[in-house]
C-alpha positions in Angstrom: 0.0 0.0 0.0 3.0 2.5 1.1 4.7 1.3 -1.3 2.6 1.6 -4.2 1.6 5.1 -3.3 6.0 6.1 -3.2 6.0 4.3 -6.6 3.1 6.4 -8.0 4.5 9.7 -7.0 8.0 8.6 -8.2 6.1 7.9 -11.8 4.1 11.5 -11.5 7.2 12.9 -10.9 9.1 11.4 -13.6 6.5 12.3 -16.7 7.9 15.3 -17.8 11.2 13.9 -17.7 9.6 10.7 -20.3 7.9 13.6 -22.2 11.0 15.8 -22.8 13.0 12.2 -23.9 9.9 11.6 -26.5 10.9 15.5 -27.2 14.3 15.3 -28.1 13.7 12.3 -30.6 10.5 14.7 -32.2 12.6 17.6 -32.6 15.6 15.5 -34.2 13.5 14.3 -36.8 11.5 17.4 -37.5 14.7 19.5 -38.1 16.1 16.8 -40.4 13.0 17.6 -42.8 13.6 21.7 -42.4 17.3 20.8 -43.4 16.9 18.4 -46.2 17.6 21.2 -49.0 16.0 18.4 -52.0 12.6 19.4 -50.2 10.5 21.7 -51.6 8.4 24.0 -49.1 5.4 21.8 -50.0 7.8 19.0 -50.1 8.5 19.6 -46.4 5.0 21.0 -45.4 3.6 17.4 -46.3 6.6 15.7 -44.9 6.3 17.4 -41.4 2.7 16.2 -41.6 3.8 12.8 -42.3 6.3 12.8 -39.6 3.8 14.2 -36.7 1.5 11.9 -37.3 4.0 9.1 -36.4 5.0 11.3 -33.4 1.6 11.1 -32.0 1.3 7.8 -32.2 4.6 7.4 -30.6 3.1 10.0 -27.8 0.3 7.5 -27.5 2.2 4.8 -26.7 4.4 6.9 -24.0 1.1 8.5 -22.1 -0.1 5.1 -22.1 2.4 3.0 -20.7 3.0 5.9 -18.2 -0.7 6.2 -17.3 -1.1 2.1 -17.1 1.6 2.1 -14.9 0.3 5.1 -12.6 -3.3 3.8 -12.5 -2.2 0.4 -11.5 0.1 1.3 -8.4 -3.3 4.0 -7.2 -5.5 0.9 -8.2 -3.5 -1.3 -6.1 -2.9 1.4 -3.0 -6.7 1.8 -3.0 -7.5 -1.9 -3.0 -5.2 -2.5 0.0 -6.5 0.3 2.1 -9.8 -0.2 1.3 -9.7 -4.3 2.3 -8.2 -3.1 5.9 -11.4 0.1 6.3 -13.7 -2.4 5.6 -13.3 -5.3 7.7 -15.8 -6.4 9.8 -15.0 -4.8 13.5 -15.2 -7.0 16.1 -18.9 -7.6 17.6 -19.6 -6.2 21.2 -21.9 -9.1 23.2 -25.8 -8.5 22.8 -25.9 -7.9 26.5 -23.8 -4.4 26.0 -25.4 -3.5 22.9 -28.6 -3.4 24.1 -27.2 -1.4 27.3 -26.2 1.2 24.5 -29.5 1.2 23.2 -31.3 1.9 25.8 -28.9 5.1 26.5 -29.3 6.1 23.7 -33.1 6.0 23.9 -33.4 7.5 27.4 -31.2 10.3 25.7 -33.7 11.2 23.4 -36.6 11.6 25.9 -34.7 13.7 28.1 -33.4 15.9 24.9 -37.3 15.7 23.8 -38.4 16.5 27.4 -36.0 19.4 28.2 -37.4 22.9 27.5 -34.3 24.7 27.8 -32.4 24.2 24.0 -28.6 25.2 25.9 -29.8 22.5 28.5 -30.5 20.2 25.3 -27.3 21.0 24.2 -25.2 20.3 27.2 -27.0 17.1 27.9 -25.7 16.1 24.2 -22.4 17.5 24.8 -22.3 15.1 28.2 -23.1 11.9 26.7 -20.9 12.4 23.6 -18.3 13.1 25.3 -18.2 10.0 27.7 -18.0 8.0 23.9 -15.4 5.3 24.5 -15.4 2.6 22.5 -15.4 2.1 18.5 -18.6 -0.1 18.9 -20.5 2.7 20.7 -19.2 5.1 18.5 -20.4 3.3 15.4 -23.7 3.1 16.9 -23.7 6.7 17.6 -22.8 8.0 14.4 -25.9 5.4 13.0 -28.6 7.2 15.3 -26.7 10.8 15.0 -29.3 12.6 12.8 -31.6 11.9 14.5 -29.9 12.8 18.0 -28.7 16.4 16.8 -31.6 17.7 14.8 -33.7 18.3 17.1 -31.0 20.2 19.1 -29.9 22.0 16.6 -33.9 22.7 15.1 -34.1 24.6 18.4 -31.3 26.5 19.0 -31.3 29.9 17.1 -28.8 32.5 15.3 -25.1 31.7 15.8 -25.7 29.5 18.7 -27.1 27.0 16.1 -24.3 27.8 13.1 -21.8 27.3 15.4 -23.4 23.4 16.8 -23.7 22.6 13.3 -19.8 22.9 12.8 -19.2 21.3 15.8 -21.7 18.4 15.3 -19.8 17.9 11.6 -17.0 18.0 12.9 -18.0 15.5 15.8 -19.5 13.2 13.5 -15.9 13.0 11.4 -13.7 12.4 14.3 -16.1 9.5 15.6 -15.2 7.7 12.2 -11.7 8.0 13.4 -11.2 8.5 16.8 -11.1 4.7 17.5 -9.2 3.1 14.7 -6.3 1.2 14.6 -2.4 2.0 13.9 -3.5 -0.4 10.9 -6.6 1.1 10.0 -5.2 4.9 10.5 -2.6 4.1 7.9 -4.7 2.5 5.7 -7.0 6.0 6.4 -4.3 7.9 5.6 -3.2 5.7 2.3 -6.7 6.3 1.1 -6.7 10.3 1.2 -3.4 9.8 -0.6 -4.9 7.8 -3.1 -7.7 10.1 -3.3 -5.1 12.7 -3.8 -3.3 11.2 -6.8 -6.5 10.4 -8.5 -7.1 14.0 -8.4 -3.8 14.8 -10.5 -3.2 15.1 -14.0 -0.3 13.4 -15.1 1.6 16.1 -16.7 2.0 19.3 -15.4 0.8 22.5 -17.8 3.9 23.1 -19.7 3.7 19.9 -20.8 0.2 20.8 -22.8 1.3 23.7 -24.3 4.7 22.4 -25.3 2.8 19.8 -27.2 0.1 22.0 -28.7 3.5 23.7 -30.0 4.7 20.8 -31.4 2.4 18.6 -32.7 -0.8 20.8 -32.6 -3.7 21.3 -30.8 -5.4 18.4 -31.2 -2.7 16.2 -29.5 -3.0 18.0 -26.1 -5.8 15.3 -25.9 -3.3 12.4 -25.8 -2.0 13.8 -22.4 -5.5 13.3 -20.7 -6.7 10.2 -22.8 -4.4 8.5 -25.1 -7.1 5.3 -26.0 -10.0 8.6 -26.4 -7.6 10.5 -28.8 -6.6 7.3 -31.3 -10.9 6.5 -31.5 -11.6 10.2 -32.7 -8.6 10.0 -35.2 -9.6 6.5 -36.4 -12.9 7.7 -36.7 -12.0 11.6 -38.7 -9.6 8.8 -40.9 -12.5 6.7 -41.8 -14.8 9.9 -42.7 -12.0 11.2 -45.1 -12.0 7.9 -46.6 
């Protein structure tokens, strides 16, 4: 899991270096055709044509292998953490689970009974804050709609704006606040993972160099190599 997330970010980090290698074989063989003096400017305009429509198949393959690889390694980071999040947490006996139940019920008719919402609130505040266990916490966070609403539904102005943060932010940290070493680095693979998934490949200056090379349309091999050759296949087969 780590280390398919290092190996990711060593591939992210290493795509402009592939690009600029694909570059400096494009550029070699593009000013070969502006030297070769038995070319005519049409000779070499149709040449250069020739030529970077081999380049951007070459591209293709390059964005593709590097995007195959990149997508595995997040694929495979993702699996991992997700396998150790969702594992079955270990059951509490019936005899305890039903003593959380019937807290949690007496809660709600001494929140429903209370006429006083800051008394409401404090009496919410009390019991969430003895929470000490992962079971009682997941049981919590399953009746917790319906245990702040009616808090929060009377409270008014800022009073209310500022339980609603807290109760958001409450509601986050009982997802976390009883995990695992294991499951808190598997948490923390998983918002990396969610991170990389969020990143293009190549940086900007990638895209314009590109454009500047090969045209516009190619920009589109960065983001989606398999998209780009089904449009040109396609624009081919119309010409036909």
């Amino acid at each position: 899991m780590k280390t398919n997330i290092e190996n990711a970010r060593v591939i992210l980090n290493g795509t402009t270096g592939a690009y600029l290698k694909f570059k400096q074989e494009a550029q070699k063989r593009l000013s070969e055709i502006e030297r070769d003096r038995l070319l005519s400017d049409e000779g070499k305009r149709v040449k250069r044509e020739e030529v970077q429509k081999e380049l951007r198949a070459m591209l293709v393959d390059v964005v593709k292998e590097l995007k195959q690889m990149y997508t595995s390694e997040v694929a495979s980071a993702r699996k991992q953490a997700e396998a150790i999040l969702n594992r079955p947490k270990p059951k509490i006996d019936e005899k305890t689970a039903q003593q959380y139940r019937e807290e949690l019920a007496e809660l709600k008719t001494h929140l429903a009974l209370t006429p006083n919402p800051a008394r409401a609130k404090q009496l919410l505040d009390e019991y969430f804050g003895k929470i000490d266990n992962a079971a009682k916490a997941e049981m919590v966070r399953d009746e917790f709609g319906t245990l702040v609403q009616p808090v929060l539904s009377r409270l008014g102005g800022d009073s209310a704006l500022q339980a609603n943060l807290q109760y958001r932010t409450l509601y986050d940290t009982l997802k976390t606040k009883f995990l695992t070493d294991e499951e808190r680095e598997a948490q923390r693979a998983l918002e990396s993972v969610e991170a990389l998934e969020r990143s293009t490949l190549f940086p900007d200056l990638v895209y314009t160099d590109v454009r500047n090379l090969l045209g516009v349309r190619a920009m589109r091999i960065l983001d989606d190599p398999d998209a780009f050759v089904e449009v040109e296949e396609k624009q081919n087969e119309g010409s036909r």
